[in-house]
C-alpha positions in Angstrom: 3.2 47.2 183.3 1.7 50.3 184.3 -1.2 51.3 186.7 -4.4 51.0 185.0 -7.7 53.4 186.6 -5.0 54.5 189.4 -4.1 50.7 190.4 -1.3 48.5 189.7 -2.0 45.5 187.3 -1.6 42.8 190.5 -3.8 44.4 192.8 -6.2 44.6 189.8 -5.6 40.9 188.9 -6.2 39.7 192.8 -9.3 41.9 192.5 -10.7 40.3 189.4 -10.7 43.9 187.7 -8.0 44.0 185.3 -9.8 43.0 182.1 -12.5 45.3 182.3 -10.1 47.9 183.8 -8.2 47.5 180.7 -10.9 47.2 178.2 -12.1 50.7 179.3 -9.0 52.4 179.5 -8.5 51.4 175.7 -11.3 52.6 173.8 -9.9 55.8 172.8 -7.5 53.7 171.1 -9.5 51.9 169.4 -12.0 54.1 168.2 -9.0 55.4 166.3 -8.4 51.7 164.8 -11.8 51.5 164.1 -11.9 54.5 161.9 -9.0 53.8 160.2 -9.7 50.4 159.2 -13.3 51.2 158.4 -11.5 53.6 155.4 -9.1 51.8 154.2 -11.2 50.1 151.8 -14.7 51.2 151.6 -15.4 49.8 148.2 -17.2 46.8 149.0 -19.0 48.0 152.1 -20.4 50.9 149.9 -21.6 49.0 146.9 -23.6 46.5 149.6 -24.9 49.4 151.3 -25.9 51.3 148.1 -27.9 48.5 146.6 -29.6 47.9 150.3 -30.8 51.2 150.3 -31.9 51.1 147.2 -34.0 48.4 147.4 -34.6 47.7 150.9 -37.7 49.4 152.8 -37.0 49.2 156.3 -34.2 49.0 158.3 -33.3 46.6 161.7 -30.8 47.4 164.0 -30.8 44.2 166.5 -28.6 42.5 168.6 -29.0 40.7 172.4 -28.3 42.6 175.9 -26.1 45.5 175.1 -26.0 44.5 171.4 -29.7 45.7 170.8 -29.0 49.1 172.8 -26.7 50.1 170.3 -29.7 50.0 167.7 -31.5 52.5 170.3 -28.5 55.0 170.0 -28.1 55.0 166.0 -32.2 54.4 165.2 -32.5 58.3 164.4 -29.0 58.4 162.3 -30.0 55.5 159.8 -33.5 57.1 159.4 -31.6 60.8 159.0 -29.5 59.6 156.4 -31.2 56.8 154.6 -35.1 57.6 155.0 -36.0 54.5 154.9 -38.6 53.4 158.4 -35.5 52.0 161.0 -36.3 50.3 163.9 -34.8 48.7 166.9 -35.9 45.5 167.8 -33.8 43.0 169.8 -33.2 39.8 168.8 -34.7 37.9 171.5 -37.7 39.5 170.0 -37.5 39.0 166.5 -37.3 35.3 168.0 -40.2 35.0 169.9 -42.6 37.2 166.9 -40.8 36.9 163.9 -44.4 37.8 162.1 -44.7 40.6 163.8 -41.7 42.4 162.1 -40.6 40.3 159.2 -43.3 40.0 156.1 -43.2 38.1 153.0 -44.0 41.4 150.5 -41.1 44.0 152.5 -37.4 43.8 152.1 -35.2 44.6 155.3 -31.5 45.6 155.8 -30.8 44.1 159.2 -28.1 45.2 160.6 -26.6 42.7 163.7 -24.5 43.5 166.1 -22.8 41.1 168.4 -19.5 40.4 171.0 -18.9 37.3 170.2 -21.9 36.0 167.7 -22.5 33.1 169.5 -25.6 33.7 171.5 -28.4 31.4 170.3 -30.6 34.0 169.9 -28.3 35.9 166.6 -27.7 33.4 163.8 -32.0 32.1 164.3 -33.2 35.5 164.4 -31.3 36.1 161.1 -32.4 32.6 159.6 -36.3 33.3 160.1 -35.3 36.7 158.1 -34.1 34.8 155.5 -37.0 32.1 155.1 -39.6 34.7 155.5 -38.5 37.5 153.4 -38.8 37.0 149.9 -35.8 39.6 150.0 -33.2 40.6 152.4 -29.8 42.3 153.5 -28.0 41.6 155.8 -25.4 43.8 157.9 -23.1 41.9 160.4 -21.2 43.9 162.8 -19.2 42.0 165.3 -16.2 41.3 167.8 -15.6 37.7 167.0 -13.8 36.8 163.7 -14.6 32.6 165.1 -18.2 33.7 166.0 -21.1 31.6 164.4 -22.6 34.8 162.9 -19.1 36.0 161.6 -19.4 33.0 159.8 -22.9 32.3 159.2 -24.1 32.0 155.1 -27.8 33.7 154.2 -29.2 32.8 151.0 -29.5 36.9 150.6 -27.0 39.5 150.2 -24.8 39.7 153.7 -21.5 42.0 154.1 -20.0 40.8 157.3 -17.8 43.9 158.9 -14.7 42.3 161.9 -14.0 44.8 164.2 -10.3 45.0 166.1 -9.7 41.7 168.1 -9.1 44.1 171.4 -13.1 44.7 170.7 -13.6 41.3 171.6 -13.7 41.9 175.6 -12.6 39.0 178.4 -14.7 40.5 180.8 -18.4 39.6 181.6 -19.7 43.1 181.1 -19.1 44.7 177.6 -17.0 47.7 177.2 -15.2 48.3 174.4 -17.2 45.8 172.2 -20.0 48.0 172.8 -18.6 51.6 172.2 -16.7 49.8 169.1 -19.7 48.7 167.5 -21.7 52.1 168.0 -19.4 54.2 166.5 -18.9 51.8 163.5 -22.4 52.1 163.0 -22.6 56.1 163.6 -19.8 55.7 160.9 -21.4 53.5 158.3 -24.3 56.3 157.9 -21.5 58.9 157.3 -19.4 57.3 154.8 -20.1 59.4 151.9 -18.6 62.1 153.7 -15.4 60.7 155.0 -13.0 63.3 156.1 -15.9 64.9 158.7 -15.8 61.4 159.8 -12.3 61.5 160.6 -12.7 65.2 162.2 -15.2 63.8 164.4 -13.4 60.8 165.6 -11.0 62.8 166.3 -12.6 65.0 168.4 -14.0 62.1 170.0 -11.0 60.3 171.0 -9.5 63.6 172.9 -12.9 63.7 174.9 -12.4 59.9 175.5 -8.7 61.0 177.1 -10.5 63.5 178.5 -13.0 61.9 180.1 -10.9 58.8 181.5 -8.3 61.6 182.4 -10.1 63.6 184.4 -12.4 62.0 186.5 -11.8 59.1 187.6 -11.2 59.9 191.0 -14.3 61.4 191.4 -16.5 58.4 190.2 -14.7 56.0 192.5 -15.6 58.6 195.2 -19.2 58.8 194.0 -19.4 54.7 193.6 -18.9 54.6 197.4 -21.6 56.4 197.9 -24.6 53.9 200.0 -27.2 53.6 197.3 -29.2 50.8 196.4 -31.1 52.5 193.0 -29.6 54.0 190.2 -32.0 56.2 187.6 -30.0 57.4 184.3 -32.0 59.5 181.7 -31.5 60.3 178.4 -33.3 61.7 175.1 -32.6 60.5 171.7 -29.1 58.3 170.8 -28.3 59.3 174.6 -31.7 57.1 175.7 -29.0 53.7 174.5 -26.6 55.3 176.7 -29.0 55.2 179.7 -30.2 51.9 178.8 -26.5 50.6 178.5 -25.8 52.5 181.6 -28.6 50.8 183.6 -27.4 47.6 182.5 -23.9 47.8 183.4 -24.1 48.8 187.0 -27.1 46.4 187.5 -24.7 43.8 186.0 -21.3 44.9 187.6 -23.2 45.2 191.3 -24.0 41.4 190.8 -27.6 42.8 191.2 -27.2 44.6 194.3 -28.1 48.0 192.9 -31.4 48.2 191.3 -31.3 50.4 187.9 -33.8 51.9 185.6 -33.6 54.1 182.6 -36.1 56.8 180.7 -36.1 59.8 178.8 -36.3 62.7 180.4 -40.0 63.6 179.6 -40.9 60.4 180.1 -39.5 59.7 183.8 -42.5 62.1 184.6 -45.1 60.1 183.6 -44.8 57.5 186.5 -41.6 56.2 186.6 -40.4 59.6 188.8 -41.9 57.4 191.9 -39.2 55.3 192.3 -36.8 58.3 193.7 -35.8 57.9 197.2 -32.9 58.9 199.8 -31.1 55.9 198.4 -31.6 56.7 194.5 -28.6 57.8 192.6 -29.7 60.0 189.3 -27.3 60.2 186.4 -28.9 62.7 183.8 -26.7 62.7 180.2 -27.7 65.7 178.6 -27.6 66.1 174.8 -25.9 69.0 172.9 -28.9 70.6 170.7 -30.3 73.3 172.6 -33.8 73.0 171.7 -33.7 69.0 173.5 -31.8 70.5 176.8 -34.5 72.7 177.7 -36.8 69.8 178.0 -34.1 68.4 180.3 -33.3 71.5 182.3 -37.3 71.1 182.9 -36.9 67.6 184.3 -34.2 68.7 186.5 -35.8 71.5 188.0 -39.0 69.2 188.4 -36.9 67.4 190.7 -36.9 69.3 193.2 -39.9 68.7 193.9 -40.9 65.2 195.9 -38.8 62.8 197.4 -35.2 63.8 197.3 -32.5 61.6 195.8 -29.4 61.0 197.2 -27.0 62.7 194.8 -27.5 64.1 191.4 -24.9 63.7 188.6 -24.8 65.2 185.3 -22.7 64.5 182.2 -22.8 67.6 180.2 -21.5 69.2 176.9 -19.2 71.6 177.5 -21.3 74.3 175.8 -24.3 73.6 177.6 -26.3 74.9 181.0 -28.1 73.4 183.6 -29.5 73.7 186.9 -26.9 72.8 189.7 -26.2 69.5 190.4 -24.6 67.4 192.8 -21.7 66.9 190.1 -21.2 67.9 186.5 -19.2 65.6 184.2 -18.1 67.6 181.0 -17.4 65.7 177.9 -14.6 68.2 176.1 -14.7 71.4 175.1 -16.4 73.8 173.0 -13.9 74.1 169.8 -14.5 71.0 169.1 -18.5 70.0 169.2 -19.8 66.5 168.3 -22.9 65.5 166.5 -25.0 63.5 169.0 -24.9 60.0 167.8 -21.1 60.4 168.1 -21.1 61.8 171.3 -23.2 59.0 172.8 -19.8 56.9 172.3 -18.2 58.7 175.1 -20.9 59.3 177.3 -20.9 55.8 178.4 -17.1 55.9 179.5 -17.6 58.1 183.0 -20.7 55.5 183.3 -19.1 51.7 182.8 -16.2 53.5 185.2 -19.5 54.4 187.8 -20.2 50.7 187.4 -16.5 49.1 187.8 -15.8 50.9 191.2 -19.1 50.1 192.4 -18.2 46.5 191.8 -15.1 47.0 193.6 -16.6 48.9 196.2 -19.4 45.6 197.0 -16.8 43.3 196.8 -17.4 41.8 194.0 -15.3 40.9 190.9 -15.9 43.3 187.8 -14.6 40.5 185.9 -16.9 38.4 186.7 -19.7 39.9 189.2 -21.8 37.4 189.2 -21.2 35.5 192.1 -24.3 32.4 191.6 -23.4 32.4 187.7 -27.0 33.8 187.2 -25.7 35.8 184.3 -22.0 34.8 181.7 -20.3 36.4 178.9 -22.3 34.7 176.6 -26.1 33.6 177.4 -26.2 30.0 177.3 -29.7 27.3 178.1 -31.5 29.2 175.4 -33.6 26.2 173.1 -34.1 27.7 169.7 -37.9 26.2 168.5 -38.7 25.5 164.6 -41.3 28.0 163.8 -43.5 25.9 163.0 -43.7 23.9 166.5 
């Protein structure tokens, strides 16, 4: 077998790395599978989505963990392309105040996404749709052909959408399940245009190689680094990427590294305070001009207070800003993403940030959690009748 992030498949499996090794490595790959099996037969898909957007008033984009950032990166795209109100609003949530976003007189398209469909939270969060709604849709978007929400029956209209089985990670942390179901989701609100879809992915999967290519040395270098906070900022779609970001290296330290994410604009308003000599900032910067001079503002705002310990950037390739500690660039200029897209590769450089810091504490990126505090799929979690 060959090396895989400049190490050989034993010294990964001794490690407990080679799973989430290899489920980064691949997504370039299977972004590719993605888009092609997402086109091969659209006819279904579109006739559900048609009459959903027809009829439905609102949009849900939920999931659990780093299922419900997705909905943060693709809130703006649904609302661009559909105009219908679309929110984010994890499952755990819907849950705990299903009244507070599900109402007998509207009619939601929820759109789930899930690894594996079998967290308690997905199939209940779904059911209280159904019996509160007098009308729904539902969109199922998931890893896990032999997941209870692959196979779960509404009483409303469902479409259930199986991504690649390489989708369905091993590893704790998610990877490739998470960049899969983002981009089938950017996709979905592009499907009337299908041949800029396949341009884009395109595109995308060279910056993926790109990415994974170049730099790799350089965030094992950087995950070496002594800090104990990590601060990643992002505007729009690129505000998932932070949150998804701020997830994985808090989950793949086993906890050791303390993260937060923010907008730019809003990491002023308070949050700024938690910079220190031991804070590492990750800025992702988006490619629309008008939004990068609000971050170039951030940046330079930086300078003054407490210092950070290194500043990182990951950066469009046609894009300025201040001087940084280190610039990541995403591809080239030939070739320019819209930003919902582009989101989908930002987070590679980032879950390989949080696999060598793993490495670099000790711990197992395949399983980091070293009291079991946190598994691949949540598990204790009592599901109440709402009317208890």
């Amino acid at each position: 077998m060959q090396s895989v992030l400049e190490l050989e498949p034993s010294v990964l499996q001794e490690q407990g790395a080679f799973h989430t090794a290899r489920e980064i490595v691949q997504q370039p790959y299977i972004w590719e599978k993605i888009m092609n099996s997402l086109t091969a037969d659209t006819t279904a898909l579109l006739a559900f989505l048609q009459e959903a957007y027809q009829a439905a008033d609102n949009i849900i984009l939920t999931g659990a963990g780093t299922s419900a950032f997705i909905g943060l990166s693709l809130t703006g795209s649904f609302f661009r392309h559909t105009g219908l109100i679309t929110r984010t609003i994890p499952t755990t949530d819907l849950v705990a105040h299903p009244h507070d976003y599900f109402h007998a007189d509207k009619i939601p398209l929820i759109i789930s996404f899930a690894r594996s469909g079998n967290s308690p939270e997905s199939c209940a969060a779904l059911e209280l749709a159904d019996n509160i709604s007098r009308r729904c849709y539902h969109l199922v978007i998931t890893c896990n052909q032999n997941g209870q929400l692959a196979g779960w029956q509404s009483k409303h209209a469902q479409h259930v959408i199986l991504l690649p089985p390489e989708c369905n990670d091993k590893s704790l942390a998610m990877t490739s399940s998470y960049s899969g179901m983002l981009l089938t989701g950017a996709l979905i609100t592009r499907l009337h245009n299908i041949p800029v879809m396949q341009q884009q992915v395109k595109a995308l999967c060279s910056y993926g190689d790109h990415l994974l290519g170049r730099y790799t040395a350089l965030l094992r270098s950087i995950a070496g680094k002594k800090f104990t906070r990590a601060v990643f900022l992002g505007d729009g779609p690129f505000y998932g990427t932070a949150t998804e970001a701020h997830l994985k290296l808090q989950e793949l330290s086993g906890g050791k590294v303390i993260c937060k994410s923010d907008s730019f604009l809003g990491f002023r308003h308070g949050p700024k305070a938690i910079i220190d000599e031991h804070t590492l900032v990750v800025y992702i910067f988006s490619n629309t001009g008008y939004v990068l001079n609000y971050e170039k503002d951030l940046v330079m705002s930086m300078k003054q207070g407490n210092k950070a310990l290194m500043e990182i950037g990951i950066l469009p390739a046609n894009g300025e800003v201040p001087e940084l500690d280190a610039i990541l660039l995403t591809g080239d200029q030939q070739q320019v993403l819209e930003e919902d897209l582009l989101c989908v590769c930002s987070i590679l450089p980032l879950q390989l940030l949080a696999f060598y810091t793993s490495l670099s504490l000790g711990l197992q990126p395949d399983n980091p959690s070293v009291n079991g505090a946190i598994t691949r799929v949540v598990e204790g979690v009592a599901i109440y009748p709402l009317n208890a």
